[in-house]
N, C-alpha and C positions, 0 to 999 in steps of 0.2 A: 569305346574305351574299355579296357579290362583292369577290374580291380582285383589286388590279390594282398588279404588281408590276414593272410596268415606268417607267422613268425615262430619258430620254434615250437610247428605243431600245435601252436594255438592260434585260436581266430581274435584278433585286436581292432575291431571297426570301433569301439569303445574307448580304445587305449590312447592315454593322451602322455604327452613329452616323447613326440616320437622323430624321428631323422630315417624322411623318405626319400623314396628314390622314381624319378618318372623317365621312362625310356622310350625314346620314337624310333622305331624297330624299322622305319623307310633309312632315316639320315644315320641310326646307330649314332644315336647323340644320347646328352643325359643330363637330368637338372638333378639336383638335390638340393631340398628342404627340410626344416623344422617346425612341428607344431606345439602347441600346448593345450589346444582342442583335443577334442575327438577327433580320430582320425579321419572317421566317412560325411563331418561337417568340411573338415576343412579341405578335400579332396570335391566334395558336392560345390563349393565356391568357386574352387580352382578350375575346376569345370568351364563355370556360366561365367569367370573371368576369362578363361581361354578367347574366347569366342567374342569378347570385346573389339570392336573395333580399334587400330593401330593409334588413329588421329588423339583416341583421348590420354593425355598425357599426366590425369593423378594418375596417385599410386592405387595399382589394383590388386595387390595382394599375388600377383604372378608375375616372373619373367617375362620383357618385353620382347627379348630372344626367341623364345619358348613359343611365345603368343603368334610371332612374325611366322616361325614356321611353320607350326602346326594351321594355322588357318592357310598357309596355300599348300599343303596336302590336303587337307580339308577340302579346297574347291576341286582340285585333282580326282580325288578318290569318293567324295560325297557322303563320307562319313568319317570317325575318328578311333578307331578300331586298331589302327597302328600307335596307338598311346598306351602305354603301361604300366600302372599302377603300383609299388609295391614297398614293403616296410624294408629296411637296410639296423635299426635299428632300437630299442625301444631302452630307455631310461630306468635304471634301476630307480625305483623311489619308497622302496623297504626303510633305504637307512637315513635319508634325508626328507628331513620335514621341513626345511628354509624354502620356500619358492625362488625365492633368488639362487641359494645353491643350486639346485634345479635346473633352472637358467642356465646360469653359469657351465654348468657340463653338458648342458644340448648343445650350446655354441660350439661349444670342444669339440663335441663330436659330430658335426656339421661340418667343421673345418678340416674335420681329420676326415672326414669321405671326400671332401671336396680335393683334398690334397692328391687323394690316393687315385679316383677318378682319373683327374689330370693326368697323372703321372704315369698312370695302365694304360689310357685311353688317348691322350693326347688334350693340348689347352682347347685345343679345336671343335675337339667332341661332346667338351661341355659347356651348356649354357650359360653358368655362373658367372660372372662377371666381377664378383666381390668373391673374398676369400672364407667369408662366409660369417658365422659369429650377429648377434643379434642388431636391426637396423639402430643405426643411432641416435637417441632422441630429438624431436623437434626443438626450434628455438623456443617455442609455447612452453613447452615442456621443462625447459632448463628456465630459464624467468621470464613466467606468464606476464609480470608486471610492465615489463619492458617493451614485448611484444604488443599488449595493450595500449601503452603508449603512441608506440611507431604504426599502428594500425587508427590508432582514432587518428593521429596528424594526418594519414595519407587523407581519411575519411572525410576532413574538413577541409585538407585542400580541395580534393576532387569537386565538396559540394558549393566549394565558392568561386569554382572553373564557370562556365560559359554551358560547357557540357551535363554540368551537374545542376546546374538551375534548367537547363531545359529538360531536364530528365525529372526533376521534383514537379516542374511544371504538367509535364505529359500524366504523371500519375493522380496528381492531384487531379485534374481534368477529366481524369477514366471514373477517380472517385467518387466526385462530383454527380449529385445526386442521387447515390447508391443509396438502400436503406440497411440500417444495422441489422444484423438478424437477433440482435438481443429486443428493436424494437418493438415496445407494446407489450413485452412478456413481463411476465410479475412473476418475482424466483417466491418459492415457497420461503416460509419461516424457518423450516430444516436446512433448506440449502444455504441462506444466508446465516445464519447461524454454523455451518462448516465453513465456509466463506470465512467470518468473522478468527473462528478460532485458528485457521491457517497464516491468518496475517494477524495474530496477537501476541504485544510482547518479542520474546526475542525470532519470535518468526518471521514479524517485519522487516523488509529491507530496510528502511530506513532507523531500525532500532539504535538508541544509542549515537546516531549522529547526530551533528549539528549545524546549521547553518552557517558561515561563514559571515564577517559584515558586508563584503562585497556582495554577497549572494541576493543576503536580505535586502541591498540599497537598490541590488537590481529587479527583486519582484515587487518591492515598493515601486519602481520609476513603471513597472507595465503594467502595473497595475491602475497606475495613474490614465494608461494610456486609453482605459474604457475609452470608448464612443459614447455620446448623449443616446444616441441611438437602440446599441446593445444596453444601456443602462433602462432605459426606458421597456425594453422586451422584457430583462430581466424581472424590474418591477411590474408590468403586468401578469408577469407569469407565475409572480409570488400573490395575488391579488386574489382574495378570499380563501386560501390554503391557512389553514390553522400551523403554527409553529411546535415543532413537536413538542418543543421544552417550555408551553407556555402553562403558567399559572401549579406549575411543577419544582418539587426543592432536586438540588444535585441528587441526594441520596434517593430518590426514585426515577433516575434516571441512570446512574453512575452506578459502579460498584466504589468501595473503600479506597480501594489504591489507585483509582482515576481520576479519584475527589482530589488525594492528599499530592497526587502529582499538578493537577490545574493548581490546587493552591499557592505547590510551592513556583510553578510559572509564572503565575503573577506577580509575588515576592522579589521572584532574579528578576523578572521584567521592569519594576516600579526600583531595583535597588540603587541605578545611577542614575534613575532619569529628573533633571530638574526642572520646578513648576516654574514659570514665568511669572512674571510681577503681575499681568493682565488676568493669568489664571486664578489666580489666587486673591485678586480682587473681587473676582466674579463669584469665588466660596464665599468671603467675607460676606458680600449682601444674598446671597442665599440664606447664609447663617442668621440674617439678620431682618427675614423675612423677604427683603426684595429682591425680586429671582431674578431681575435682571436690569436691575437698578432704576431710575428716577426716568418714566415718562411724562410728556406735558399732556396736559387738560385735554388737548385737542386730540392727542392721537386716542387717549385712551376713552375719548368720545368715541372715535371714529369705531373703536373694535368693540365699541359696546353697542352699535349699530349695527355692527355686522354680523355677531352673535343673536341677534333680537331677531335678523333677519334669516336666520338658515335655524329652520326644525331641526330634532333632533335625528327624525328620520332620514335629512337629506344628507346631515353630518355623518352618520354611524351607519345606518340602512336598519331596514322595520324591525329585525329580530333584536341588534343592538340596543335598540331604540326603547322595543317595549321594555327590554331588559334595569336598562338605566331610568327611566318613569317609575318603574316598580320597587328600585333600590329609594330613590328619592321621597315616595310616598311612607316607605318603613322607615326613613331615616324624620322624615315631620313627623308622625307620627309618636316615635322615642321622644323627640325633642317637648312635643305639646302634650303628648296625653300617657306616658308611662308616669305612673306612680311608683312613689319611693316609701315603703311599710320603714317608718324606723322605731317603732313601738318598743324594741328590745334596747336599742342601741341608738337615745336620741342622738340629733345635732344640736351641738351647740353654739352661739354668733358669737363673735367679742363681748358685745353687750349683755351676754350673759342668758339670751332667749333659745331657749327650746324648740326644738322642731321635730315631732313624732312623725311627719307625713309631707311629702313633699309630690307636687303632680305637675308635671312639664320642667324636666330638671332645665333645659333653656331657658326658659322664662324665670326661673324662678333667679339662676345666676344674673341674666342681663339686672333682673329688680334689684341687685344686692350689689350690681356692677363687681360679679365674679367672672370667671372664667370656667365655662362648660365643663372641658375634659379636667382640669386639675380640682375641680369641687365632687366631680363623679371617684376620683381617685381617693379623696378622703372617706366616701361614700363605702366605698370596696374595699377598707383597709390597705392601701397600696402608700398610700398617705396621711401620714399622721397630722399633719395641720397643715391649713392652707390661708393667707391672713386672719391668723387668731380659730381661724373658724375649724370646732374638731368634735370626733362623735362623742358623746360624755365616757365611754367605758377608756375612753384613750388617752394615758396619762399626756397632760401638754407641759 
């Protein structure tokens, strides 16, 4: 192949908006094209498309004309040396800055070699087959949405064909016990932290959408559809993994505006939904200490037997275990043997008695048939009286 890259005594392999010209000097034939590249990329392509086999039938950026002939000289001659390379015409672009302008007068003048060609040379001598002017756009290209459309229907006919289930079937089966190459690896804190900030906010795909109620009724119903089975895996495989968000508030987990978005979630969440008569029975005895309303003698025997009989080790396991003994022991201890100094600030009863010192605030309320936390609260100033009973510095 012979390149000749010169144009009015200048060399242009660089030069882009240009209207070539390729001559096969066996048939004295002749294509003409336009680029918007560089000229020695897009001749380097036209090359190693030449040389495509005929059967494939995208589009390869060359003459399939072109392509036909030159490969059976090619097997003839065993090289490609009768092909010629060379510029016909280069693009003023001093006074035009629109790329579209641009455009628009390469076609022009594409159409006007291709005319002239013809008409010197004969319709025979040239490859062209269109009258030249830039290809015209794809259906994608004129409305993507449409195309998107008539591509997923084909999409879901084809997979609910015979042939399309045997084909999801065959790959699944190839996949079938492969291992992930992500498994076992642990991404660093930097990597997941890019990770995070690429999909944060409006970089998310799903930013800004919403689910549909059909949507939602449909991952409620598969949701539903766990197996006992997978339910049970799952549950084992959460089984002594601490939870990230345990014994932690939002705000040392969340930043500001993840807080005030869950909140307002909750809010549209709870704004039409209504409580049942049952639900709302079951707050009222909560409310009213009983958590779950009125059991018989018998049953709440039975679970007082069944507590007596499981440690607390066998319930929580040792680490738990010791944990909870040790809470239990500082909580008797408050109860029987912290002392209360009110030397500054006695207490005072209904009856008008004084009390500078008080040791085992339990006990002391059970003897006076008080209440533990709301006698500690007048204790602490939290509380100004509690029947009759108030520190003396605290007007009643």
């Amino acid at each position: 192949m012979i390149y000749n890259y010169e144009y009015n005594g200048k060399f242009c392999s660089e030069t882009k908006y240009v209207v070539y010209l390729i001559t096969n000097t066996v048939s004295n034939k002749f294509y003409i094209g336009q680029t918007r590249r560089e000229l020695r990329k897009r001749w380097a392509d036209y090359v190693i498309n030449l040389m495509k086999p005929i059967k494939i039938k995208k589009r390869t950026g060359c003459n399939i004309h072109l392509r036909r002939s030159v490969q059976k000289q090619y097997k003839k001659q065993g090289n490609a040396n009768f092909l010629t390379f060379s510029v016909l015409e280069i693009i003023d672009q001093e006074n035009i800055f629109n790329n579209e302008q641009k455009q628009n007068l390469l076609n022009e003048r594409e159409i006007h070699w291709i005319h002239y060609y013809r008409s010197e040379y004969g319709n025979q001598n040239v490859y062209n087959i269109k009258d030249g002017g830039q290809v015209p756009k794809s259906d994608f290209s004129i409305d993507p949405e449409k195309t998107r459309l008539r591509l997923s229907i084909a999409r879901k006919k084809f997979l609910a064909s015979e042939s399309g289930k045997l084909l999801i079937y065959e790959l699944s089966k190839k996949l079938k016990g492969r291992k992930s190459p992500l498994k076992g690896k642990i991404l660093s804190k930097e990597h997941r932290e890019k990770i995070k900030l690429a999909t944060q906010g409006i970089n998310n795909p799903n930013y800004g959408k919403k689910h549909s109620e059909e949507t939602k009724r449909k991952i409620g119903e598969k949701n539903k559809q766990i197996s006992e089975k997978t339910r049970k895996e799952r549950s084992e495989a959460l089984k002594g993994k601490t939870p990230f968000n345990k014994n932690k508030k939002w705000n040392e987990i969340y930043d500001s505006k993840t807080i005030e978005r869950m909140k307002l979630a909750v809010i549209e969440s709870n704004k039409n939904r209504i409580t049942s008569e049952e639900t709302r029975n079951k707050h009222k005895l909560r409310s009213t200490g009983k958590k779950w309303g009125n059991h018989s003698e018998e049953q709440k025997q039975i679970w007082k037997e069944q507590r007596k009989n499981i440690s607390y080790e066998e319930r929580y396991g040792e680490e738990r275990a010791k944990q909870i003994k040790k809470k239990l022991q500082n909580i008797t201890k408050l109860k029987f043997t912290k002392t209360y100094d009110l030397s500054s600030n006695p207490l005072v009863s209904p009856d008008g008695v004084i009390y500078t010192k008080i040791i085992g605030l339990y006990e002391f309320a059970k003897a006076h048939k008080l209440h533990p936390r709301l006698l500690k609260e007048v204790l602490s100033n939290k509380r100004k009286t509690y029947k009759d009973w108030h520190l003396q510095a605290t007007k009643v």
